[in-house]
C-alpha positions in Angstrom: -7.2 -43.3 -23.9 -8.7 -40.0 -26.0 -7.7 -42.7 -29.1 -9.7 -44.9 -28.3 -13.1 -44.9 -29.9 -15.9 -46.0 -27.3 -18.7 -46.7 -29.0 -21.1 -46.2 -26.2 -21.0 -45.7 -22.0 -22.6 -48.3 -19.8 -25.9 -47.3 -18.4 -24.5 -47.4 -14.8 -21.0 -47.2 -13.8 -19.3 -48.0 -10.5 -16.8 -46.0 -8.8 -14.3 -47.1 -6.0 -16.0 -45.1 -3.2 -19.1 -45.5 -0.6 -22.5 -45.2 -1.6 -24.2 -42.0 -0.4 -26.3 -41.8 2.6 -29.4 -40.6 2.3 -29.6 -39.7 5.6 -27.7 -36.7 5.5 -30.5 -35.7 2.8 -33.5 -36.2 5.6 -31.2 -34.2 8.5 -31.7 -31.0 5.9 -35.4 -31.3 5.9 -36.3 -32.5 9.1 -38.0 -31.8 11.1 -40.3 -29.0 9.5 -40.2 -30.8 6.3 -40.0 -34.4 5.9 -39.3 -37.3 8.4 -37.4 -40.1 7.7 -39.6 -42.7 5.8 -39.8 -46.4 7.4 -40.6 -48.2 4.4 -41.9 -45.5 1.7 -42.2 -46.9 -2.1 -39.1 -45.6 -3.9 -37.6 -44.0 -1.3 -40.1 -40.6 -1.3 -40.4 -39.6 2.1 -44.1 -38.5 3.9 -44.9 -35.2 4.1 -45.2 -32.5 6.8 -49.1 -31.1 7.1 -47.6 -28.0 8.0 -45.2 -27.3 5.5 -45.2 -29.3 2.0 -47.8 -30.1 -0.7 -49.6 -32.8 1.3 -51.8 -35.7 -0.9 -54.5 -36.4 0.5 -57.9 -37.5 -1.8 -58.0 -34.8 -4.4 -61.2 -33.0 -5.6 -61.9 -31.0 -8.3 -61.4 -27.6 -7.7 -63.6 -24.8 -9.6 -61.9 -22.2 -11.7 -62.9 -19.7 -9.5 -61.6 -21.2 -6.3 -58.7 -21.7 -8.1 -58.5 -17.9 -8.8 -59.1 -16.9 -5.6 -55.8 -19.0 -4.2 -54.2 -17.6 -7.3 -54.6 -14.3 -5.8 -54.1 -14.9 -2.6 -50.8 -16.2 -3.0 -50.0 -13.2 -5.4 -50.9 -10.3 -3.0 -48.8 -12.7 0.5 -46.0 -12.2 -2.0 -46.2 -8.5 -2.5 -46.6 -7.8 1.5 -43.8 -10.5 2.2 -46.7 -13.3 4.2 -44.6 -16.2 3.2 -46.1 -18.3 5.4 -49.9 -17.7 4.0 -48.8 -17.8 0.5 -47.2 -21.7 1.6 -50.0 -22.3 3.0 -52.2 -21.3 -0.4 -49.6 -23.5 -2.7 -50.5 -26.3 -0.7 -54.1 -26.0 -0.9 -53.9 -26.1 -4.8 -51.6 -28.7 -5.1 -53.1 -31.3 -2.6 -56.1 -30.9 -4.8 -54.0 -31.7 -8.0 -53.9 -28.1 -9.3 -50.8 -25.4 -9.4 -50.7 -21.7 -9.8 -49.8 -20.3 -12.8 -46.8 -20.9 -14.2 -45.4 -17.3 -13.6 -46.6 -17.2 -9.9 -44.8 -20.8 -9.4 -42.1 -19.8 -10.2 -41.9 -16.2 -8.3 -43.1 -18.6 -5.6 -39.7 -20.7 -5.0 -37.7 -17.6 -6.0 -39.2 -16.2 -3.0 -38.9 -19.1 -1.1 -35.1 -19.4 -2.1 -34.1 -15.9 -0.8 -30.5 -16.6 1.0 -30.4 -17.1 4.8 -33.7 -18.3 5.2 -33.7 -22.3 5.9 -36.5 -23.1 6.4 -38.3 -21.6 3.4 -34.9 -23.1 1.4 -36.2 -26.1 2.3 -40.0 -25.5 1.6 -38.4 -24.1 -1.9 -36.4 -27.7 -2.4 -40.1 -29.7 -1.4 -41.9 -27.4 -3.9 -39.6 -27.8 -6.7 -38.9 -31.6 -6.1 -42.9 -31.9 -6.4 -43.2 -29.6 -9.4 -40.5 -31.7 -11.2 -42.7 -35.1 -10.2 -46.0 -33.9 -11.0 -45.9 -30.8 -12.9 -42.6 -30.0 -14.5 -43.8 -27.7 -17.6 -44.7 -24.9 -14.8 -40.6 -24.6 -14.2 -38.5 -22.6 -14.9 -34.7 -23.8 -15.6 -33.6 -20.4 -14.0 -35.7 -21.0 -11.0 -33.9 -24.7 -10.6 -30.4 -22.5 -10.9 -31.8 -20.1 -8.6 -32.5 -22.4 -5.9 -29.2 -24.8 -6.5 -27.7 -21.0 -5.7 -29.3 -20.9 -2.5 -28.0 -24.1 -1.4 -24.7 -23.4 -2.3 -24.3 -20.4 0.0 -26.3 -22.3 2.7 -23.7 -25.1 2.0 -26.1 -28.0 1.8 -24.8 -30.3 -0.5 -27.2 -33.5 0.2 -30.5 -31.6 -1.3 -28.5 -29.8 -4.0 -27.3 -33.8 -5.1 -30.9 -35.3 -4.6 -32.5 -32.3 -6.6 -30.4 -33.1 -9.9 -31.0 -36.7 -9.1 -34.7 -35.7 -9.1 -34.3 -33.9 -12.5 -32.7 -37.0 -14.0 -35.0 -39.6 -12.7 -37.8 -37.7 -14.4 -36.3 -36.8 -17.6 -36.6 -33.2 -16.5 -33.0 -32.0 -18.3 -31.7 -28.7 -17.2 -29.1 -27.4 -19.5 -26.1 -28.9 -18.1 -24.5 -25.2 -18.1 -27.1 -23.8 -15.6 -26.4 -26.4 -12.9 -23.3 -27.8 -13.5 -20.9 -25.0 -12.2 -22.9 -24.5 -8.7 -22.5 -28.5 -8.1 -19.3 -28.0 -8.5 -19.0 -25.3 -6.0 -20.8 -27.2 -3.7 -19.0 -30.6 -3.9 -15.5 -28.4 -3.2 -17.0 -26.7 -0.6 -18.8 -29.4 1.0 -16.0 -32.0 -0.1 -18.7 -34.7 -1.3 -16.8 -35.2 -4.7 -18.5 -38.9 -5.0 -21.5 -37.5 -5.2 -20.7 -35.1 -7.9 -18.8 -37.8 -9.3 -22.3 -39.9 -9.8 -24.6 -36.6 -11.2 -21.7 -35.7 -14.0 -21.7 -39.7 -14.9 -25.2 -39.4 -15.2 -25.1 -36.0 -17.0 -22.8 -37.5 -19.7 -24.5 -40.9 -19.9 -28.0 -38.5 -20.6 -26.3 -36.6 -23.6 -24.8 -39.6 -24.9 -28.2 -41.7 -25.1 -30.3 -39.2 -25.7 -28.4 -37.3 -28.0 -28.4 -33.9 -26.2 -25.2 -31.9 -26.5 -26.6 -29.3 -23.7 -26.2 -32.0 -21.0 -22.7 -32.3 -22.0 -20.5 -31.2 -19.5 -17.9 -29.0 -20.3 -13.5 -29.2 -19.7 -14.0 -27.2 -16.6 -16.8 -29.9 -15.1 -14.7 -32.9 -16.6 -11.4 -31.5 -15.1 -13.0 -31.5 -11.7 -14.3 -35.2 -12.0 -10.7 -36.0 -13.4 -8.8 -34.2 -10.2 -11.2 -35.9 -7.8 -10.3 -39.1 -9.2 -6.8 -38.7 -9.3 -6.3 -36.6 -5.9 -8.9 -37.6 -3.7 -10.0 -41.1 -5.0 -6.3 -42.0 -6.5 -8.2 -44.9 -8.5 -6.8 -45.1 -12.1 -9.8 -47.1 -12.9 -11.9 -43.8 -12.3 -9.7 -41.7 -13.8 -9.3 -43.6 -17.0 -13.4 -44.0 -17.1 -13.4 -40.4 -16.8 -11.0 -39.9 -19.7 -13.2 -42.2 -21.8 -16.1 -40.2 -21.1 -14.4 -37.1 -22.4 -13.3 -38.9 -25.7 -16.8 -40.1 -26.4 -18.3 -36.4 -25.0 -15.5 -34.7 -27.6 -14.0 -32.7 -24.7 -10.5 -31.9 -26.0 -8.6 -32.2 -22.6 -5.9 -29.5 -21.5 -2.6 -29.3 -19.7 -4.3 -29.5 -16.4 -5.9 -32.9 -17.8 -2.3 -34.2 -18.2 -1.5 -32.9 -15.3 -4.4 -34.6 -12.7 -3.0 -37.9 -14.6 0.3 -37.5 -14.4 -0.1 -37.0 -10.6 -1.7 -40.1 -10.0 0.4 -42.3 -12.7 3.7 -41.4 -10.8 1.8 -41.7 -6.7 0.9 -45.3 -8.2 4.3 -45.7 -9.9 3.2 -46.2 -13.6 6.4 -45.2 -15.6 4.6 -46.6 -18.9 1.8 -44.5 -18.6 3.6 -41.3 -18.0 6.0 -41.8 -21.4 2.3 -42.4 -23.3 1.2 -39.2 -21.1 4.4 -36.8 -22.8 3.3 -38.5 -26.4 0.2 -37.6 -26.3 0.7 -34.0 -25.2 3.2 -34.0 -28.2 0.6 -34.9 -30.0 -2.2 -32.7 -28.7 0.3 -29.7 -29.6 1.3 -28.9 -25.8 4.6 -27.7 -25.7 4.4 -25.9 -22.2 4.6 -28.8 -19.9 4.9 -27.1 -16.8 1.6 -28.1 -15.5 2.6 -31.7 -16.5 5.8 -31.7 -14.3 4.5 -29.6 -11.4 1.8 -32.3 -10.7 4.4 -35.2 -12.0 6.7 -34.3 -9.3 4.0 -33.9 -6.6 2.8 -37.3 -7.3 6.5 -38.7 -6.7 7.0 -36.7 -3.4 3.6 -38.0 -2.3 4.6 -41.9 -3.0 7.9 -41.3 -1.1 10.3 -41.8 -4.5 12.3 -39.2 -4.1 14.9 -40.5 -6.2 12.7 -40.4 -8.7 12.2 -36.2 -7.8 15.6 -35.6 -8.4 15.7 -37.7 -11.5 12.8 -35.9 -13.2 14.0 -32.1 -12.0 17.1 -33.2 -13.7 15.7 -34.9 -16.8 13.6 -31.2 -17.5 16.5 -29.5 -17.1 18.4 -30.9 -19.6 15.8 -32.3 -21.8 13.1 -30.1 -21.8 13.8 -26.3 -21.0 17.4 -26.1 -21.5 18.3 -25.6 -17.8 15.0 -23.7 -16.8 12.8 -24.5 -14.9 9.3 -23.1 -13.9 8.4 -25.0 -10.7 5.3 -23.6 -8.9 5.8 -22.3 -5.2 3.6 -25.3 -4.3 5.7 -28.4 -5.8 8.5 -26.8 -4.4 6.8 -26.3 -1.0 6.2 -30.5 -1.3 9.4 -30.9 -2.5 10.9 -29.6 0.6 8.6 -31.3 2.6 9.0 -34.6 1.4 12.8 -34.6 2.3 12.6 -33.2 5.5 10.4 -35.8 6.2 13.1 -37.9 5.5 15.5 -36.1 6.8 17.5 -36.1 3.6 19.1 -32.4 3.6 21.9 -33.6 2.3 20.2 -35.0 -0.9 18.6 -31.1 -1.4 21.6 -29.7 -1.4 23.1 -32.2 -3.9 20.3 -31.5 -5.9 20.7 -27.8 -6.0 24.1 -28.2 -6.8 23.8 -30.6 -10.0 21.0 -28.1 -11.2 23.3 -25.4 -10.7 25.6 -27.3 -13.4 23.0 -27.3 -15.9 21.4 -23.5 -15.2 22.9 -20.9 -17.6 24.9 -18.3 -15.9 21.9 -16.0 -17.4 19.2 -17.4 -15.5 17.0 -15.2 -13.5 17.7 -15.2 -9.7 14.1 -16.5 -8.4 13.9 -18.9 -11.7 16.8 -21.1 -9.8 16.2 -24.4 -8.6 18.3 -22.9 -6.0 15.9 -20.3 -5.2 13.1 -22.1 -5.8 13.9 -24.8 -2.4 15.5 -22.2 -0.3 12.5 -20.0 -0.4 10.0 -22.9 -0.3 12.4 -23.6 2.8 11.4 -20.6 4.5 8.2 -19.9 3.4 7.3 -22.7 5.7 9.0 -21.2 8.5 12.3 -23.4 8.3 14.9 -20.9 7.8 17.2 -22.1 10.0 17.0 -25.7 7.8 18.0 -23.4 4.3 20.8 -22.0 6.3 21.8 -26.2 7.2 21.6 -26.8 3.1 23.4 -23.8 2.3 26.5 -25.2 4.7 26.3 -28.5 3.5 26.3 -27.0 -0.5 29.2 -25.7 0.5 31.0 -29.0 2.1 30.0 -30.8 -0.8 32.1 -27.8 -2.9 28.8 -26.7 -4.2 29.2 -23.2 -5.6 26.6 -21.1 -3.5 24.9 -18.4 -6.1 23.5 -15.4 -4.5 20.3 -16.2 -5.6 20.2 -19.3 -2.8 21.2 -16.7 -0.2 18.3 -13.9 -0.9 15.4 -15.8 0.6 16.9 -16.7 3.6 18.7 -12.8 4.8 15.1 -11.6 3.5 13.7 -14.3 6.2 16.0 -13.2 8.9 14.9 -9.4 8.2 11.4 -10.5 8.4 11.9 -12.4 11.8 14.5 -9.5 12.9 17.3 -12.1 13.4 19.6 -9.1 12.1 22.9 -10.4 13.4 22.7 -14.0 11.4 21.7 -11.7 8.3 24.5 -9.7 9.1 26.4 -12.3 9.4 25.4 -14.0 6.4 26.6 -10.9 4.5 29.6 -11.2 5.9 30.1 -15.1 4.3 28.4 -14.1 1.0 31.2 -11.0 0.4 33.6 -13.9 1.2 32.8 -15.7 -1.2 33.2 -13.3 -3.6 29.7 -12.4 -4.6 28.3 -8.9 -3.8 24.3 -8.0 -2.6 22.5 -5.2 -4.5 21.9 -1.7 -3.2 17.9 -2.8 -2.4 19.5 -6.3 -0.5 21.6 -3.7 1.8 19.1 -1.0 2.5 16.5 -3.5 3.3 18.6 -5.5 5.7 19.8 -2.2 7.4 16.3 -0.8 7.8 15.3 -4.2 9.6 18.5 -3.7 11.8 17.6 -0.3 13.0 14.0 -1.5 13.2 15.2 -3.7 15.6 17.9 -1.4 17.2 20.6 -3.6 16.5 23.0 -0.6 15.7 26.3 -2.3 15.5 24.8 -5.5 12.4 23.7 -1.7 10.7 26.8 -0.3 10.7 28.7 -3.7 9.5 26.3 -3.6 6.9 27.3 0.1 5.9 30.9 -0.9 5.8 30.6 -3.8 4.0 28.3 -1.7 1.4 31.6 1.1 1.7 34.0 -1.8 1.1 31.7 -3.7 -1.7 31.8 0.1 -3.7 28.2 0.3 -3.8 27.5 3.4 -6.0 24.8 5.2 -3.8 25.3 5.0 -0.1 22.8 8.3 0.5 19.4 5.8 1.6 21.1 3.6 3.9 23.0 6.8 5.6 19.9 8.5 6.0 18.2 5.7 7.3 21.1 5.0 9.7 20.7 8.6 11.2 17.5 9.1 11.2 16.6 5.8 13.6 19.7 6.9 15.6 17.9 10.2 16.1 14.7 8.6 17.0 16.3 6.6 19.5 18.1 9.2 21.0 21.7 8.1 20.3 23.1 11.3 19.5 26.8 9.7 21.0 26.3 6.8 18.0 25.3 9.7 15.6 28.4 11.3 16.2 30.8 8.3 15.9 28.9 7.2 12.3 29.0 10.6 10.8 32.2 11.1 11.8 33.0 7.5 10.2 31.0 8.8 6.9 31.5 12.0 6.6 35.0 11.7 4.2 33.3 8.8 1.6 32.0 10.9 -1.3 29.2 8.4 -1.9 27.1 10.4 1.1 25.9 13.9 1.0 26.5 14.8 4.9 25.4 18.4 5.2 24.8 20.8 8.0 21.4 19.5 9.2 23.1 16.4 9.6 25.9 17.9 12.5 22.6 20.0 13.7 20.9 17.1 14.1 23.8 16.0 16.9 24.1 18.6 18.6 20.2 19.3 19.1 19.9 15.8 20.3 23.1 16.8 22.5 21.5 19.9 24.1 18.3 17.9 24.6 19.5 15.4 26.8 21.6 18.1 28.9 24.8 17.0 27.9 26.0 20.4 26.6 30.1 19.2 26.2 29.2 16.6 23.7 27.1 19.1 21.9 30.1 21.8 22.1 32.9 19.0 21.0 30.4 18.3 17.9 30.3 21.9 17.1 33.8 22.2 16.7 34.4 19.5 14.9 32.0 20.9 12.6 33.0 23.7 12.2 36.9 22.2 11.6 35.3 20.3 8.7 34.5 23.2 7.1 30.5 23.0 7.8 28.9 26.5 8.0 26.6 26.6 11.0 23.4 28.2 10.2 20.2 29.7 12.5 19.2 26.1 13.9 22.7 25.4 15.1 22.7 28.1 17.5 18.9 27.7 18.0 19.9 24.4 19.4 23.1 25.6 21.6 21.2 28.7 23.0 18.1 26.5 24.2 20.7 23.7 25.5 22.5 26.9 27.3 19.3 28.7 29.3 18.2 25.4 30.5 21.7 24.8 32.1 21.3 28.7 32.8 24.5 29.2 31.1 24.2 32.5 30.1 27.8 33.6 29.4 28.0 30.6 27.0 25.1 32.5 24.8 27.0 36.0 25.0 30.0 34.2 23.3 27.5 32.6 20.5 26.4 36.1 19.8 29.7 37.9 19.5 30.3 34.8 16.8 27.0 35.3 15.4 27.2 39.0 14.8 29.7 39.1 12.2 27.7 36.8 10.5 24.7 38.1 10.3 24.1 40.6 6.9 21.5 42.1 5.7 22.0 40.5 2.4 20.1 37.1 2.6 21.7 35.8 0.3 24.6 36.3 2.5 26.0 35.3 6.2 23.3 33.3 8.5 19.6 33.8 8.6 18.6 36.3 11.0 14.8 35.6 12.0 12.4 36.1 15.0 13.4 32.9 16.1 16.8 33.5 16.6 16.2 37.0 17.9 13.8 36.2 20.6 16.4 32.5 21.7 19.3 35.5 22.0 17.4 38.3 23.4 15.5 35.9 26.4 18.8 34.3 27.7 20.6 37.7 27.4 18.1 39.4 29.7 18.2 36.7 31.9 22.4 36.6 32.2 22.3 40.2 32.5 24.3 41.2 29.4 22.1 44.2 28.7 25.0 45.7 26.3 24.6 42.6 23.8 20.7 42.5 24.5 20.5 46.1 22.6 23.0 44.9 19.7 20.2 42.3 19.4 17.3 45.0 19.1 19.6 47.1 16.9 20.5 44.6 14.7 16.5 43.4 14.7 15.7 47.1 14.0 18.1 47.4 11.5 16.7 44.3 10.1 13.0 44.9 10.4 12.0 42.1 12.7 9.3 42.4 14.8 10.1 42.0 18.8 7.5 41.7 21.5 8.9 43.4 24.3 6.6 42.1 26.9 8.1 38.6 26.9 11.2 40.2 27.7 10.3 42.7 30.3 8.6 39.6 32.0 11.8 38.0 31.7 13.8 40.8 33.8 11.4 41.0 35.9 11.5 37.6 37.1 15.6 37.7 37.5 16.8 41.8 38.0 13.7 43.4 39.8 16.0 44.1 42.8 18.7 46.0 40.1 19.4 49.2 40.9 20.6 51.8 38.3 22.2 53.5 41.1 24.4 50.5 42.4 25.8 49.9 38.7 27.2 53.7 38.6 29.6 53.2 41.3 31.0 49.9 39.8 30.3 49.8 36.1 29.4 52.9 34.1 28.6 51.2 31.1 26.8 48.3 32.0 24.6 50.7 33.5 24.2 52.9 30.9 22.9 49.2 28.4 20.4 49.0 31.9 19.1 52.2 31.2 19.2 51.7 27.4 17.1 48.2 27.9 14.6 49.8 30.5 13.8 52.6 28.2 13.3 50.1 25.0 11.4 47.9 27.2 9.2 50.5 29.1 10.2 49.0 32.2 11.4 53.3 33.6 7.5 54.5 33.3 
């Protein structure tokens, strides 16, 4: 192959593929610019009166009428008259006479602007004219510029027939000019034959004629290679293409070896892959990752999947001492090509004799384990890596945790939460333990999906495993519990967590409960919390009674509130460092459900102790608020029965302004 010295290329080579059709050439320019030609010499089609350089009998035009169309054309391109300054070009070069060279050439790069079709293709006519007749007015850059208008207008069958023009009349473009945009287009178009044909040519030109700047470069001949090995799978191709390179003096790289070693094992050709290793030995390659990706490929794609297994094996032992760097892709086609088979069983026997030759140090997502379970669900097949993960283990495979990861990170993604859960459950059976990230994740996606009791199972299996940090998943567990209003669940799991030392539980925690209690009315849950909050030794602080005393007035239990406060004054101090926080909040939650049970003797140790404090207290909301409940209370009636409940009525009416 690149040993072999080839003297010389033939002039014309032949490629297993169809000829081009050169209609798809006239469907671009009809019909504004050409028609299809019934019997035109060499295949040059007639031309459009309206719209191309027509040829009829020339005359000799005068200098000055020549300057006149000059200018013409000049000023239609500065206001943007594209059509007049067509019209112009035409008139000089039906006579046998062209603008100068600068306006040619501002001509087609105006003609070329992108998203304009038809001018594209009165842009193509110009320059395929200019080339015939007149090629010293062109610029190279303008044939680049309009190649780059055909790219992004994705028509392939001018862009072909233009560089066929160019070769045909010895008009050579630097091959670096035009050679990447053909290469775009043939991808994007998928008409690799027809690039195949122009980069033959190209090389056959800088060969003959000696010109290194038609040579194509690696990039160019790696494309020809690929389409040759991928698309056409002819080794006949490939190997001419290879010969070209040697002759050219393109030193090929590891995607070179890698397009051939795809198509020597689809076709079977052990020989030629063993002379393919050598002579990446002796090119100095010794990554050969890009080599066995493509080697593999080629196997799954001729159905020898024997032969997959073999050479998976064979790297890990031979080549990378039990790694191996498999692309997401051969491992997606790896996958594939035994499903299709429905050989399962053979994947997990293959993970399981890599496993033997991995070291015990080997990164988790480096596994050839990892590498098919993830493939496995990255194509949506999780439920098929759970199947090879059973039969690993009926076959005594050792599952490593590595294999399990993709698949719980599948069923979190999919929000099958109770198969992850349960696959915790069988990977702490088997005696391997999940990472604080694995657990957090997999709890999140279970209250995401409000699957409460597969997040708690989680958090006792983290408790049991002795997970160091339990704080995110707690927090994570109570805060969805909150958002969903499950203050009853709340309760039960803090009162699971609140002994393990591993999670901070602290006040707002219990206050959380018991607002979420009082919120949905039931005020007995949110009393039994309190005590038990307060029997574990958690201080209750100003929004713990905040909470009770608005979950009291709207069950207009009032009394309930005059018990907080007796609790709450010997707490308060005036240090605040001290005893609970005494603000305006709290003030105005005790003073409003006082007034409205009546207890006007605790409603003025409010306002004294807010006094004494110096918090500000707007009386109107409170004289509004007796007002509304004791209008009909009479001083009067209160002396016969109670002296000194009427003497805190009196006290209240004063403070409030409610006696003027």
């Amino acid at each position: 192959m690149w040993r072999r010295a080839v003297t010389c290329l033939p002039q014309k080579r032949f490629f297993s593929s169809n000829p081009e059709t050169p209609s798809t050439l006239y469907s671009f320019l009809q019909p504004s610019i050409f028609a299809l030609k019934k019997s035109p010499p060499e295949n040059r089609a007639p031309t459009d009166a309206s719209t191309d350089p027509p040829t009829p009998t020339p005359h000799n035009l005068s200098l000055d009428h020549i300057n006149t169309v000059e200018s013409t054309i000049h000023k239609s391109l500065l206001t943007g008259d594209t059509d007049v300054a067509w019209k112009s070009f035409k008139s000089l070069t039906a006579n046998s006479a062209f603008p100068s060279r600068s306006l040619t050439n501002s001509l087609i790069t105006h003609l070329s602007a992108p998203g304009d079709t038809l001018n594209l293709k009165r842009a193509f006519a110009a320059v395929v004219y200019i080339i015939e007749k007149n090629p010293e007015v062109l610029d190279f850059e303008t044939v680049k510029l309009v190649l780059s208008s055909m790219k992004c207008a994705n028509t392939a069958a001018p862009a072909f027939a233009l560089v066929k023009c160019m070769f045909k009349n010895r008009y050579f473009v630097p091959f670096g000019l035009w050679g990447d945009l053909v290469v775009e287009i043939s991808r994007k178009s998928g008409q690799f034959v027809a690039f195949l044909r122009v980069f033959e040519e190209s090389c056959r030109i800088a060969i003959d004629e000696k010109l290194d700047f038609m040579k194509p470069d690696l990039a160019a001949c790696n494309v020809a290679l690929e389409g040759c090995c991928r698309q056409l799978e002819s080794v006949r191709d490939a190997e001419n293409v290879i010969e070209t390179m040697s002759v050219l003096g393109v030193r090929p790289d590891e995607w070179s070896f890698g397009f051939l070693a795809y198509l020597y094992a689809l076709k079977g050709l052990k020989d030629k892959i063993t002379e393919l290793k050598s002579l990446m030995d002796a090119f100095g390659f010794s990554d050969k990752r890009m080599f066995y990706n493509n080697l593999i490929i080629g196997y799954v794609k001729s159905g020898n999947l024997e032969s997959v297994s073999a050479t998976v094996l064979c790297i890990l032992r031979e080549e990378y001492e039990g790694y191996l760097d498999l692309s997401e892709e051969t491992f997606c086609e790896v996958v594939k090509g035994f499903l299709k088979d429905g050989r399962l069983k053979d994947l997990a026997h293959l993970i399981i004799e890599a496993q033997k030759m991995e070291p015990v140090t080997i990164v988790i997502d480096k596994s050839i384990g990892f590498g098919i379970i993830n493939a496995c669900v990255n194509l949506g097949l999780s439920d098929k890596a759970h199947f090879i993960l059973d039969e690993m283990n009926a076959q005594g495979g050792s599952v490593g945790l590595g294999v399990y990861l993709p698949i719980l990170k599948a069923y979190c993604k999919e929000n099958r939460t109770a198969e992850a859960t349960q696959l915790v459950m069988e990977i702490s059976n088997s005696g391997l333990q999940l990472d604080e990230g694995s657990y957090d994740a997999l709890i999140e996606a279970s209250m995401t999906s409000q699957d409460f009791q597969s997040a708690f199972t989680l958090f006792r299996d983290m408790r049991e495993a002795r997970i160091p940090d339990l704080k995110g998943s707690y927090l994570t567990i109570m805060t969805g519990l909150m958002e969903s209003h499950r203050p009853e669940l709340m309760a039960a799991f803090l009162d699971e967590a609140v002994e393990d030392p591993r999670v901070e539980v602290k006040t707002h925690d219990w206050n959380s409960i018991i607002h979420a209690f009082c919120k949905a009315g039931r005020l007995e849950d949110a009393k039994r919390t309190f005590r038990r909050m307060i029997f574990l030794q958690f201080e209750p602080n100003d929004q713990t009674y905040l909470s009770l005393i608005n979950g009291y007035v709207t069950a207009e239990k009032y009394f309930s509130v005059l018990m907080l406060w007796n609790e709450v004054k010997r707490k308060v101090s005036n240090d605040k460092e001290k005893g609970i926080k005494f603000d305006q909040n709290l003030v105005d939650a005790f003073l409003y459900a006082l007034v409205k049970g009546g207890f006007f003797d605790a409603v003025m140790q409010v306002v004294e102790k807010s006094q004494e404090m110096k918090i500000f207290v707007d009386k109107w909301k409170y004289k509004q608020a007796f007002m509304e409940t004791h209008k009909k209370l009479k001083v009067s009636k209160l002396r016969k029965r109670n002296f000194r409940k009427m003497e805190a009525l009196i006290a209240f009416k004063n403070w409030a302004g409610l006696n003027a």
